[in-house]
Backbone as CSV, one residue per row, in Angstrom:
resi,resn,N_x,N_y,N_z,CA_x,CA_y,CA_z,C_x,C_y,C_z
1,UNK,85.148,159.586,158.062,85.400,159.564,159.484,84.138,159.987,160.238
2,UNK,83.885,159.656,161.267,82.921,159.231,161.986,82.763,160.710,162.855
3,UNK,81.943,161.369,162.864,81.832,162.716,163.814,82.078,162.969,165.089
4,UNK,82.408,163.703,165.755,82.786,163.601,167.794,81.877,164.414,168.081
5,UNK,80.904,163.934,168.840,80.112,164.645,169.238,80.183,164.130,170.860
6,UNK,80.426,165.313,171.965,79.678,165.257,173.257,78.398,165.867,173.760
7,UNK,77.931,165.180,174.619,76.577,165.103,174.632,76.915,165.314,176.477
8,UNK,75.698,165.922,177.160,75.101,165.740,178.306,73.970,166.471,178.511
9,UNK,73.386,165.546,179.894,72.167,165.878,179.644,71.605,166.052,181.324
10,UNK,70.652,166.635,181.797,70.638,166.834,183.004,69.412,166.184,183.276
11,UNK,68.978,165.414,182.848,67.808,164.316,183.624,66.165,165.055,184.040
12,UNK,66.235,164.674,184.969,65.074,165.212,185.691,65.966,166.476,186.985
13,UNK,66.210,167.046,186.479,66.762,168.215,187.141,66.651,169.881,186.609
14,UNK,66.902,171.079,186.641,66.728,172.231,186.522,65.476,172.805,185.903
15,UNK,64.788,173.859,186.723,63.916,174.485,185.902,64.173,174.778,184.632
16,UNK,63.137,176.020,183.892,63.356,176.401,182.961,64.151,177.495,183.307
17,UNK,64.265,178.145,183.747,64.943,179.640,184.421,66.424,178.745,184.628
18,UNK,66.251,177.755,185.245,67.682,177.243,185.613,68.546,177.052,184.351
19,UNK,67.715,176.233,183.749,68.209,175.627,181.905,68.405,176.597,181.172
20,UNK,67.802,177.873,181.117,68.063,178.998,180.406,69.257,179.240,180.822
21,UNK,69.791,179.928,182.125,71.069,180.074,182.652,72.235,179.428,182.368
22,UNK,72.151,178.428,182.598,72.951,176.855,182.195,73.202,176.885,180.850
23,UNK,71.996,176.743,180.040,72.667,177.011,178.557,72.633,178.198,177.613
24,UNK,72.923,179.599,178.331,73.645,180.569,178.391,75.206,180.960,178.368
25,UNK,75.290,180.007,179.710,76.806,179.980,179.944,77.193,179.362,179.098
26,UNK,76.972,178.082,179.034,77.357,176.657,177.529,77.291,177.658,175.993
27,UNK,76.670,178.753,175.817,76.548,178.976,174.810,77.640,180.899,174.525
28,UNK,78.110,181.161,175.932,78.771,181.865,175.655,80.206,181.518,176.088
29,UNK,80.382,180.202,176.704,81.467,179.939,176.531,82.590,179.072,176.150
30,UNK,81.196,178.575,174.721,81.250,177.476,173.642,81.688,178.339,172.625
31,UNK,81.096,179.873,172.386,81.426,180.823,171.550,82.748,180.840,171.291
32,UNK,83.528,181.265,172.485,85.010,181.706,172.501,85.818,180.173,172.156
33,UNK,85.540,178.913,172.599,86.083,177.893,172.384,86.293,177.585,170.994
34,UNK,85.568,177.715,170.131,84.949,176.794,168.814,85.762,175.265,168.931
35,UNK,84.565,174.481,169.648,85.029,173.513,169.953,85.646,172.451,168.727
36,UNK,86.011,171.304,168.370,86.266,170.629,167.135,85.524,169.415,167.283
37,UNK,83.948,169.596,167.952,83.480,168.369,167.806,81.804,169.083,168.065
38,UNK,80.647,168.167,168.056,79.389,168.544,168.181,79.440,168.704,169.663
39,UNK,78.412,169.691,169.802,78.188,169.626,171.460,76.711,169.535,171.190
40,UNK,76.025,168.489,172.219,74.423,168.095,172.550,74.441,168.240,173.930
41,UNK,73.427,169.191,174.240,72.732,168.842,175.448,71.494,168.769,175.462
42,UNK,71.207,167.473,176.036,69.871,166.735,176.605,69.164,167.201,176.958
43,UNK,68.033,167.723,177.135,66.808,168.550,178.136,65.704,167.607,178.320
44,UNK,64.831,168.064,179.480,63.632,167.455,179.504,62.742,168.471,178.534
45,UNK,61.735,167.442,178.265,60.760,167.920,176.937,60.184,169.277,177.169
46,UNK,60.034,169.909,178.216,59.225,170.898,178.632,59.956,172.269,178.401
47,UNK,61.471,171.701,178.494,62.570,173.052,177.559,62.642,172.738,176.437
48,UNK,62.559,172.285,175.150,63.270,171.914,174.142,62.730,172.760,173.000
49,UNK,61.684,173.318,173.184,61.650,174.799,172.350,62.122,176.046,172.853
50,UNK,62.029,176.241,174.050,62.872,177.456,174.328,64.472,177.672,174.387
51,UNK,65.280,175.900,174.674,66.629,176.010,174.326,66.829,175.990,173.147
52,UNK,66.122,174.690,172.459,65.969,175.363,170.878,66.246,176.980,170.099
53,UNK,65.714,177.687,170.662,65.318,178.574,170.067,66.735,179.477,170.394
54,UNK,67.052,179.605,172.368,68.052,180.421,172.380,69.561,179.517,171.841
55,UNK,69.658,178.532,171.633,70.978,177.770,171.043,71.050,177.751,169.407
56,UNK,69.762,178.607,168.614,69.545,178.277,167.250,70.838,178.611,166.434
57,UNK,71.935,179.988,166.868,72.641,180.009,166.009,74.030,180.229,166.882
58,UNK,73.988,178.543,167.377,75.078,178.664,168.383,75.943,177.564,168.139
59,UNK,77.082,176.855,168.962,77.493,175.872,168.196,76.986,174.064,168.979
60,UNK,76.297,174.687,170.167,74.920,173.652,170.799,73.962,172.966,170.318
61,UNK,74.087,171.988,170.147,72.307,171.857,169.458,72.052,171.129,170.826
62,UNK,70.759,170.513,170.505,69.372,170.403,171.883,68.920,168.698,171.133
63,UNK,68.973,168.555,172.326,68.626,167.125,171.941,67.335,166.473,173.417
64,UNK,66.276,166.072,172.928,65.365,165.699,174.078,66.208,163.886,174.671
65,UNK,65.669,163.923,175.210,65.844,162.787,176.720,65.720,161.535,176.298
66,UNK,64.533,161.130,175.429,63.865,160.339,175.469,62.401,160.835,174.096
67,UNK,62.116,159.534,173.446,60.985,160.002,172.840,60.286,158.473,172.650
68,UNK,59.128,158.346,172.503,57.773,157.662,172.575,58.621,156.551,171.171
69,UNK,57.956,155.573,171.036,58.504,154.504,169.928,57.160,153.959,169.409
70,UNK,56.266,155.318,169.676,54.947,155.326,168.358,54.933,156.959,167.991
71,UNK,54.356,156.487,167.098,53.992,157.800,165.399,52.857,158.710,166.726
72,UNK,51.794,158.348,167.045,50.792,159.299,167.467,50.107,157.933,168.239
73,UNK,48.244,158.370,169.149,47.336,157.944,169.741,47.657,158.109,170.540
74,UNK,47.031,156.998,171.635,46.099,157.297,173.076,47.308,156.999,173.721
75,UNK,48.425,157.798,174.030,49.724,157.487,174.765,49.955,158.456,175.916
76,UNK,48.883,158.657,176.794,49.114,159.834,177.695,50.365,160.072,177.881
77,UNK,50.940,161.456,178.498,52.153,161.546,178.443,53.469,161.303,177.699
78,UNK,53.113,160.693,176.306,54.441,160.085,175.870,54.565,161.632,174.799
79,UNK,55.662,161.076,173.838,56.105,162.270,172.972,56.387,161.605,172.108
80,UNK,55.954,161.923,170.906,56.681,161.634,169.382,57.592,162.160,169.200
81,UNK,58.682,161.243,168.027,59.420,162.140,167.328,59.367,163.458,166.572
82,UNK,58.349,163.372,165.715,57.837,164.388,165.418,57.493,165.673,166.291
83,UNK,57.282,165.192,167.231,56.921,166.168,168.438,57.774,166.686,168.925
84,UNK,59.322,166.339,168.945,60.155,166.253,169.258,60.739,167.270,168.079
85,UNK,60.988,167.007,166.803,61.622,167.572,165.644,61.114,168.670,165.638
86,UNK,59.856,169.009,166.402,59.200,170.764,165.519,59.213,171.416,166.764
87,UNK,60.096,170.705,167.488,60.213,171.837,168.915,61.818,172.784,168.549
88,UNK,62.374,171.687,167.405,64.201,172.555,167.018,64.937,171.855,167.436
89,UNK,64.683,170.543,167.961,65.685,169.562,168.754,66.061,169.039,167.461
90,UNK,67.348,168.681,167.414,67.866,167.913,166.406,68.316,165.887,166.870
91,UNK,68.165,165.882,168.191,68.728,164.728,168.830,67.427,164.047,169.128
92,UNK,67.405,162.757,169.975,67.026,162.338,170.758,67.975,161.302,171.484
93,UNK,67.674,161.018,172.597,68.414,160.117,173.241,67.712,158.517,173.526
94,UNK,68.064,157.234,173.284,67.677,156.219,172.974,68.787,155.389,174.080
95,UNK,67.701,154.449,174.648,68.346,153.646,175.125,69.334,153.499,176.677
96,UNK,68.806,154.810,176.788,69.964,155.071,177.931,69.513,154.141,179.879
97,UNK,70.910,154.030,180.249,70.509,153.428,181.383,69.412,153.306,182.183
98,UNK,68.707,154.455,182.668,67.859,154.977,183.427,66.451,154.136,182.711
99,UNK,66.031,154.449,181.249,64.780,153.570,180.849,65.080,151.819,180.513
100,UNK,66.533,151.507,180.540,66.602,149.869,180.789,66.415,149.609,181.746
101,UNK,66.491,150.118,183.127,66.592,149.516,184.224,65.465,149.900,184.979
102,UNK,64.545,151.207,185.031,63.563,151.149,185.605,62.399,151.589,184.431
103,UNK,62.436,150.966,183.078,61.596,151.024,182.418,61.065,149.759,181.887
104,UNK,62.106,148.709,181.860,62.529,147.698,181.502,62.573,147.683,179.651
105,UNK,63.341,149.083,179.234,63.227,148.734,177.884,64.235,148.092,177.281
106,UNK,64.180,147.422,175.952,65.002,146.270,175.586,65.124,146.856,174.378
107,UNK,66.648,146.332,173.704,67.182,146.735,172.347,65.980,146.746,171.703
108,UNK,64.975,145.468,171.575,63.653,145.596,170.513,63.145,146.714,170.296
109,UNK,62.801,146.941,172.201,61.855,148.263,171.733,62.473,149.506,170.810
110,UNK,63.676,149.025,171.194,64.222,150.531,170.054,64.521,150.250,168.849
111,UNK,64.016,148.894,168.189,64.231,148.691,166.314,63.119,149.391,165.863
């Protein structure tokens, strides 16, 4: 059987101070729940070691936004997976509305 995992993610929105707060609450009042499915939340790349770190032994994991669909080089601004994996994120997010429509990315780019 196939796992339940919910996921959300807050885009281009909250500081780090904000995101700390935010997944504070998610993480103390995920505690008392023990939910019966995965919980992911999304961050922008610039949290994903510090939620990482405070969600490490929680029932949250951290999943980034978005990641680059090359290994490494001259990609200003982009992010590897890898880059991504040694921050503690266990997710990434692929495909989602926001980079089809004003990125113009296509199923390809994500084989």
């Amino acid at each position: 059987m196939r796992k339940k995992i919910v996921a959300g993610n807050w885009k281009m929105n909250k500081t780090l101070q904000e995101g700390v707060a935010l997944a504070t609450e998610l993480k103390n009042i995920l505690a008392a729940e023990k939910p019966n499915c995965e919980v992911v939340i999304g961050t922008p790349f610039i949290h994903l070691a510090t939620l990482s770190e405070l969600l490490k032994d929680s029932v949250i994991a951290v999943s980034a936004e978005n990641c680059a669909n090359k290994e490494s080089g001259a990609y200003t601004g982009e992010v590897s997976a890898a880059m991504v994996k040694s921050t503690g994120a266990e997710y990434v997010i692929l495909g989602h509305s926001e980079r089809r429509e004003y990125y113009n990315e296509t199923p390809e780019i994500l084989k």
